[in-house]
C-alpha positions as CSV (number, residue, x, y, z in Angstrom):
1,X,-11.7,21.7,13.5
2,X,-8.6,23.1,12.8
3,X,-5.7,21.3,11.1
4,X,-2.7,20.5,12.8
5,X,0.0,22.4,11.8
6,X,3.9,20.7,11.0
7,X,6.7,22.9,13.0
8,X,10.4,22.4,12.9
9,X,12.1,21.8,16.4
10,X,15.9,23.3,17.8
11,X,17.5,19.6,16.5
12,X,15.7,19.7,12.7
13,X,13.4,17.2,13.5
14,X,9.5,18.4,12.8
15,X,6.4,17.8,15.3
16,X,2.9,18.6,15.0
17,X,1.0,21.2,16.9
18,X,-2.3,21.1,18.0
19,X,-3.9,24.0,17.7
20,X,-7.5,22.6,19.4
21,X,-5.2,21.9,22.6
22,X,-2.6,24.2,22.3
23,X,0.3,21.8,22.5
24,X,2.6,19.9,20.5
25,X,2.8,16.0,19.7
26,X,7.0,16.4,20.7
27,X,9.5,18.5,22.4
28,X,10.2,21.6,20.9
29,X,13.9,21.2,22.3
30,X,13.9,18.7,19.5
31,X,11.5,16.1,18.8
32,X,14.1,12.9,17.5
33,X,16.1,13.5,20.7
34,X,13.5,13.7,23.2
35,X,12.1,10.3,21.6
36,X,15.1,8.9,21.4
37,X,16.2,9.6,24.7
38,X,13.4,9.0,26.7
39,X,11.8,6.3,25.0
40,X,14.6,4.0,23.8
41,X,17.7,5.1,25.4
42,X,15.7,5.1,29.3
43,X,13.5,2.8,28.4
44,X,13.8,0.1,26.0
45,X,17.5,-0.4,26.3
46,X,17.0,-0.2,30.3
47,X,14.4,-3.2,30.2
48,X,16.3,-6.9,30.6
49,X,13.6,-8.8,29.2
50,X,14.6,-10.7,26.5
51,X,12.0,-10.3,23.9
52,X,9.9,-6.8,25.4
53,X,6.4,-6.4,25.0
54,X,6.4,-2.2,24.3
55,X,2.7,-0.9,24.9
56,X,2.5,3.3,23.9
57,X,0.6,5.5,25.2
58,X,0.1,7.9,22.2
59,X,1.2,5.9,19.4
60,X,0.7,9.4,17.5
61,X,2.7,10.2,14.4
62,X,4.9,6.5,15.0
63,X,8.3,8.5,16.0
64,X,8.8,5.9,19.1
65,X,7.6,3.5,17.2
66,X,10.0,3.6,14.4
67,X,13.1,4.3,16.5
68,X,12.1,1.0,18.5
69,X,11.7,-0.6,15.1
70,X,15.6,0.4,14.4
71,X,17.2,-0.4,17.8
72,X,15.2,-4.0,17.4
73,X,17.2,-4.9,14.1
74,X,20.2,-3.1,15.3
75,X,20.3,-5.8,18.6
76,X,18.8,-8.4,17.1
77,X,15.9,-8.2,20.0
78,X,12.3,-9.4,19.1
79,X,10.5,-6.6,20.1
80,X,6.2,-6.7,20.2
81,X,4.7,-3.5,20.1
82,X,0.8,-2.4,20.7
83,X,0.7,1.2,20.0
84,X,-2.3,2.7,21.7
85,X,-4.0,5.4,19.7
86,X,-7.5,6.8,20.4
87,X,-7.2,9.5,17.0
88,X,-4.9,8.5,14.4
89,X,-3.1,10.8,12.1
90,X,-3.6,10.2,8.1
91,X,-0.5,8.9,6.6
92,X,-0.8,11.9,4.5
93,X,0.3,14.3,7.6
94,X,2.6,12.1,8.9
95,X,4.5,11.8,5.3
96,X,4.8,15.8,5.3
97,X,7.0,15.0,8.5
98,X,9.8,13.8,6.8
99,X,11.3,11.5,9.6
100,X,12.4,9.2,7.0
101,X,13.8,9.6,3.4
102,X,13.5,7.5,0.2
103,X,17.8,7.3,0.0
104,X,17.6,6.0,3.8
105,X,18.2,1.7,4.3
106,X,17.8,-0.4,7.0
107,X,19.8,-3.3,6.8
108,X,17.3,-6.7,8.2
109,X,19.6,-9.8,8.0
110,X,21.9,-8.9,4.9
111,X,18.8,-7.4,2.8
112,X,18.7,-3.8,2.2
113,X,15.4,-2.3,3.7
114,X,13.7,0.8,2.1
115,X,12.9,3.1,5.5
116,X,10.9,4.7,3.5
117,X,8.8,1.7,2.9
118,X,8.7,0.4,6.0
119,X,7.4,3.9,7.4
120,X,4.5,3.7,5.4
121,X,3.5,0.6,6.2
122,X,3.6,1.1,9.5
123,X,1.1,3.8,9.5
124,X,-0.8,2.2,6.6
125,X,-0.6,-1.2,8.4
126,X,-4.4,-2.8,9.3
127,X,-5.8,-1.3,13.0
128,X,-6.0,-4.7,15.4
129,X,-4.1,-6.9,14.0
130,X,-0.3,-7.9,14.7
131,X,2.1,-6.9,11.7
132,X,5.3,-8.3,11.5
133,X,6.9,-5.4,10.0
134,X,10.8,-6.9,10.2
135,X,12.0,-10.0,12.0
136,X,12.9,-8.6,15.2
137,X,9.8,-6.0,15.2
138,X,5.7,-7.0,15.1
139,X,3.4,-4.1,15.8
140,X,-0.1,-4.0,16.9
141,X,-2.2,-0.8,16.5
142,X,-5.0,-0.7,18.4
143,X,-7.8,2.5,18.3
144,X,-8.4,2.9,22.0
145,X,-9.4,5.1,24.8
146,X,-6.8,4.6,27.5
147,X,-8.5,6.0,30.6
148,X,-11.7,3.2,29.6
149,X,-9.1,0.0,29.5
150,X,-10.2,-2.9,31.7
151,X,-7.4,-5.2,32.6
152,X,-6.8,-8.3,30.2
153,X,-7.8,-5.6,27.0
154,X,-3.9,-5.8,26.8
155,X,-1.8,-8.4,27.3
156,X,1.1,-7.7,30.0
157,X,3.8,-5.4,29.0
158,X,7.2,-5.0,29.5
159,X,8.2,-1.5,29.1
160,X,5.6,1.1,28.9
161,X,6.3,4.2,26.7
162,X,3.7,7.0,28.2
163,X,3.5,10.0,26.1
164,X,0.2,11.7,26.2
165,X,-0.2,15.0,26.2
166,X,0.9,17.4,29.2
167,X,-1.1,16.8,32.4
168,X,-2.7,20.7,32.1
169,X,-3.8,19.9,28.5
170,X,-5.3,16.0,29.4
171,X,-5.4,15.8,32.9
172,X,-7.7,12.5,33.1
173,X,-4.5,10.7,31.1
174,X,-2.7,11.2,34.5
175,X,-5.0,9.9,37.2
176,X,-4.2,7.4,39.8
177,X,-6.8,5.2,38.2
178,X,-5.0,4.5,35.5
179,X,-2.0,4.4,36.7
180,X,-3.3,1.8,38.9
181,X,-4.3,-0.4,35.9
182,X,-0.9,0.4,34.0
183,X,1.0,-1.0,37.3
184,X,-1.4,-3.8,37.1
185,X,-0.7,-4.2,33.3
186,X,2.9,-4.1,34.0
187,X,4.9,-7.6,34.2
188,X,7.3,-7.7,37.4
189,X,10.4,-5.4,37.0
190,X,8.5,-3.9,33.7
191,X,9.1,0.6,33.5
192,X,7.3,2.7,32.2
193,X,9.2,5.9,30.9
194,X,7.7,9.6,30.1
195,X,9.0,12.7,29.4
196,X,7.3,14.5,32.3
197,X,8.6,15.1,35.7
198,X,6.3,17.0,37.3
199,X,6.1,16.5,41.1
200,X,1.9,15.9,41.2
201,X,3.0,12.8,38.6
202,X,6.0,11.4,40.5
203,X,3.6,11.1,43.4
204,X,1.1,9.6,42.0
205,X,2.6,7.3,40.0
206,X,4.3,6.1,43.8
207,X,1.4,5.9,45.0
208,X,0.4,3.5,42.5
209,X,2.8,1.5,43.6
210,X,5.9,2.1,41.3
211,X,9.3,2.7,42.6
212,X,10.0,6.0,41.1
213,X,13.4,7.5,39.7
214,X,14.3,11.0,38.2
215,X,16.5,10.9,35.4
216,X,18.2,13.4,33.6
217,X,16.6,14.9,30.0
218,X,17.4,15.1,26.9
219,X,20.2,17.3,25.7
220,X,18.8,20.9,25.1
221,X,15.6,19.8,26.5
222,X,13.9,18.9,29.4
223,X,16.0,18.6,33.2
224,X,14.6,16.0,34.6
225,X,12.4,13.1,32.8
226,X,11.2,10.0,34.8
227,X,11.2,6.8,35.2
228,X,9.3,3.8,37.0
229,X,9.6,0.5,37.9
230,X,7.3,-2.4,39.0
231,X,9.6,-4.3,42.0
């Protein structure tokens, strides 16, 4: 199997392609903006639940995860996280990213944090098992295969982060199946975000039962992004 191969984006920020797929893990717009804007900015800071349960679709190389990690300590919001993952990256490749460096601190209640550090340990971090990584921020890896979840594998979620790959490239990650069972997963008023605003999505997420807006991308990227709620 070929390896994937490390590619800058338009903003600086490196992604991975996939050469077995033919698609990339981010936007090549820039990766760091696309996550930051979709995921956190339309998501997370759009949820008014006091302490969110975040469930990923695609936990990947930890990008979302991480910039959640950093909005938790900056607001002071206790933030769970279950990153779903059904092939995880070595910490070795996602190193060679270089989304964090060994001069960067993260400031958790008065105590300067090595990023670095806490990177690592995030993708180093025991598969199954909730992690408190920092005081406002516990993460839960779990190995699975999305499209197989029954409902109660997860506990309910707040906020939903989907970022799978493109619907051409994994089509089965975008039936109305599983949206079904992320709707059912989903606690009243809960979103779930994603970068792709295809029409054959919108629809079907609709008729899942969301109520389903179209947001504006990120900068340089992508028009339209969307989001749903659960009335």
């Amino acid at each position: 199997m070929e390896e994937n191969i490390i590619e800058r984006t338009d903003d600086g920020s490196a992604t991975l392609f996939v050469p077995r797929l033919n698609e990339h893990y981010h936007s090549t717009k820039g990766a760091l903006t696309e996550s930051r804007h979709v995921f956190i900015d339309m998501g997370l800071k759009a949820s008014e639940a006091d302490s969110p349960h975040v469930v990923e679709v695609g936990f990947g190389t930890g990008l979302n995860a991480w910039l959640t990690l950093k909005e938790a300590e900056s607001s002071r919001r206790h933030v769970r996280y279950t990153g779903l993952e059904l092939r995880p990256l070595r910490w070795e490749t996602v190193e060679r990213l270089g989304y964090v460096s060994d001069s960067e601190q993260l400031r958790i209640e008065g105590v300067p944090a090595s990023c670095a550090e806490l990177f690592r340990r995030m993708h180093t971090a025991e598969w199954e098992k909730p992690v408190a990584l920092s005081p406002h921020f516990t993460l839960r890896k779990v190995k699975a295969d999305v499209t197989r979840l029954e409902t109660g594998d997860i506990e309910p979620a707040d906020i939903i982060y989907y970022d799978a790959f493109a619907p051409e490239k994994q089509p089965e990650m975008w039936s109305r199946e599983l949206f079904d069972r992320l709707f059912a997963m989903l606690n009243k008023g809960g979103i779930l975000t994603t970068y792709c605003a295809k029409g054959v999505v919108r629809r079907t997420l609709q008729a899942a039962g969301f109520t389903v807006e179209r947001l504006p991308g990120p900068p340089g990227g992508k028009r339209e992004i969307l989001r749903a709620r659960k009335a």
